[in-house]
C-alpha positions, 0 to 999 in steps of 0.5 A: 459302756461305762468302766465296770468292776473286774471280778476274778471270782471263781464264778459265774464269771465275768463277761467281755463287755462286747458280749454284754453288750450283745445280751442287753440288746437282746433282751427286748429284741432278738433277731425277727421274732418281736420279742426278747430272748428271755421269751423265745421258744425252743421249739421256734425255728430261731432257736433251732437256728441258734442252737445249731449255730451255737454247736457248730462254733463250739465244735470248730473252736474245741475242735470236736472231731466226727464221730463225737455227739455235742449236747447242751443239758441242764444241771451244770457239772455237778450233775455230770458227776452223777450222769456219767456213772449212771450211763456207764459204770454198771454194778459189776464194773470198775471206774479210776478216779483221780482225787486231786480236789474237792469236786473230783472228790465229789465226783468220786463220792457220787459214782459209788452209787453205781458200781466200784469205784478205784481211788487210782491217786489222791493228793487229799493228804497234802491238802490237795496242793499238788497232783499225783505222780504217775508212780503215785497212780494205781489204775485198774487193767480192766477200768471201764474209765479214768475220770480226772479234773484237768483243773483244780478250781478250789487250790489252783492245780491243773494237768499239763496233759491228760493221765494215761489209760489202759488200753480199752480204757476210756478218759472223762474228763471235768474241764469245767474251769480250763475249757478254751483256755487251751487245747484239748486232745477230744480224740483221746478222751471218750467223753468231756464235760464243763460247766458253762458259767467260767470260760462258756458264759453263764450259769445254766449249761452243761457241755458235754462232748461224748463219744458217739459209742458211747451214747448207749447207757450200760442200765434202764435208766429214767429218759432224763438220765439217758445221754442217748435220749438227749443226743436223739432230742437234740438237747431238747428233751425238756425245755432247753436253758435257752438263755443260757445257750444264747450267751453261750453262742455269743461267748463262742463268737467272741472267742473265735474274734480273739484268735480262737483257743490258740489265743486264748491260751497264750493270753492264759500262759501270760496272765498267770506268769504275770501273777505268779511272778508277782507272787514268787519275787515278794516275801509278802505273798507265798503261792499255795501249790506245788510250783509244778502243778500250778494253774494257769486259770486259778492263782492261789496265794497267801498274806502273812495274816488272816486280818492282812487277807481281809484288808487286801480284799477290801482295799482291792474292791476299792480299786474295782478288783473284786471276786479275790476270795479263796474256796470257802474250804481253804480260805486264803486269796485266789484269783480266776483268770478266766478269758474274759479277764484281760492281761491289762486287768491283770496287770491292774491286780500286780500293780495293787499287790505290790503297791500293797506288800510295800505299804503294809509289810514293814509293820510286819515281825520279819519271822511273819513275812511271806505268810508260809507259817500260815499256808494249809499244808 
């Protein structure tokens, strides 16, 4: 394949050349079917092969443990945020939310539809620039479940482990953007969602791990809204996102060939060290979060000026670096190092951000250097 642009975009994310590879030979033939995967029919007996195929390998890289219901449905994360209260926060119930970003926010925001929502923690104060401390955090003894985003896309933040709960209570969890990029404990949440298109794929999925308990919804719900019509369909209610599924299920492939989750997250610990060394030894750039809270998969940053942050992006996409824009609410640089991203792709950006502090820091008035004036606090 012909050298291509490596884009650290929030997504939809880049792809392994290998997995590109795969899907353009699909497109005009899948397996013995005669026709290409953009024509295959869900109810056809190769798309329940590659379905279950896809689950499967899902579940041994994630590790999903037995008693654990794995569906593949329509409307990405977004939709989990109104899916979960809907199945399990009834009106005379409580759910703790941790407000550590703008999706969590949302999330929050559209749970009060369904019954009372507790603010356990939020950072919105601070711009969201760091997480919540367990003093910080007020949760209901009574909680039907803690919801957190283990990552924080938009500024960079991420859990290092799951918030506790009261005993009873259950954790849900987005992991959206850190999903197999490391390990998660599943036993000890009831239910996990992510989106498909940062570390799963492409956009068009969203995976959902829940609790087999848990199936049941709390109200009469509309069957589209119910997890349990979804689990007894086989994800196949409607007409599944079958293109979507197909990169999915090669996505996992090409995870398992790299080592599994295992790998990945030792290759996501050395990429972002490689960044935030970067970033942390110039007084050109100033990293956006608390030092502590920083996230190994979304590395934000600061230039001295807004023109110098244009200038950077512009010159990078030169080079064939692209997708280095902050979340439309922040502004600033970030960059996404999603798996498909390699330590050599990364090491590419270093080497431009340095070569770029060096050729444009000297034109700068000292009291602009290393941009902190600048960072939204």
């Amino acid at each position: 394949m012909p050298t291509r642009v490596r884009s650290f975009a929030p997504g939809p994310s880049m792809l392994p050349d290998e997995v590109l590879t795969e899907y353009q030979a699909s497109i005009e033939h899948y397996a013995d079917t005669g026709l290409g995967i953009l024509e295959l029919g869900h109810r056809s007996g190769q798309f329940e092969q590659l379905y279950n195929t896809t689950v499967e390998r899902l579940r041994a890289l994630i590790g999903v443990p037995a008693g654990y219901e794995l569906l593949l449905l329509h409307g990405g994360a977004r939709f989990q945020f109104t899916m979960l209260p809907a199945n399990h926060l009834g009106l005379d119930a409580v759910a703790d939310y941790l407000v550590t970003g703008h999706f969590a926010a949302a999330a929050a925001t559209e749970a009060t539809v369904y019954g009372y929502v507790n603010i356990a923690a939020s950072t919105h104060a601070d711009g969201y620039l760091r997480l919540p401390s367990p003093d910080e955090t007020s949760l209901t003894p009574t909680a039907r479940y803690v919801h957190y985003t283990s990552n924080n896309t938009e500024m960079g933040t991420q859990f290092r482990q799951p918030p506790s709960a009261p005993p009873g209570t259950w954790l849900a969890c987005d992991a959206s953007s850190d999903l197999l990029t490391r390990s998660f404990d599943i036993a000890t949440h009831g239910l996990i969602y992510a989106t498909s298109h940062k570390n799963l794929g492409t956009a068009g999925v969203a995976f959902v791990v829940v609790r087999a308990d848990l199936l049941e919804p709390v109200r009469q719900l509309p069957p589209f809204l119910s997890y349990f019509t979804h689990a007894q369909a086989g994800s196949r209610f409607n007409t599944p996102p079958v293109t979507a599924i197909f990169v999915l299920n090669l996505m996992a492939n090409w995870t398992s060939r790299q080592g599994g989750v295992a790998a990945m997250e030792t290759l996501s610990t050395a990429k972002s060290q490689l960044l935030y060394r970067t970033i942390d030894d110039s007084d050109f750039y100033t990293g956006l979060v608390d030092r502590d809270n920083r996230s190994r998969v979304n590395v934000t940053f600061a230039l001295p000026t807004a023109e110098l942050e244009a200038e950077f992006q512009a010159e990078a996409a030169r080079q064939g670096l692209v997708g280095l824009w902050g979340y439309r609410k922040v502004g600033h640089l970030r960059a996404s190092l999603f798996n498909a991203i390699s330590l050599d792709t990364v090491g590419q950006l270093a080497e431009f951000m340095e070569q770029f502090a060096r050729a444009k820091r000297r034109r700068l008035p000292r009291h602009l250097r290393g941009g902190e004036a600048r960072v939204l606090r």
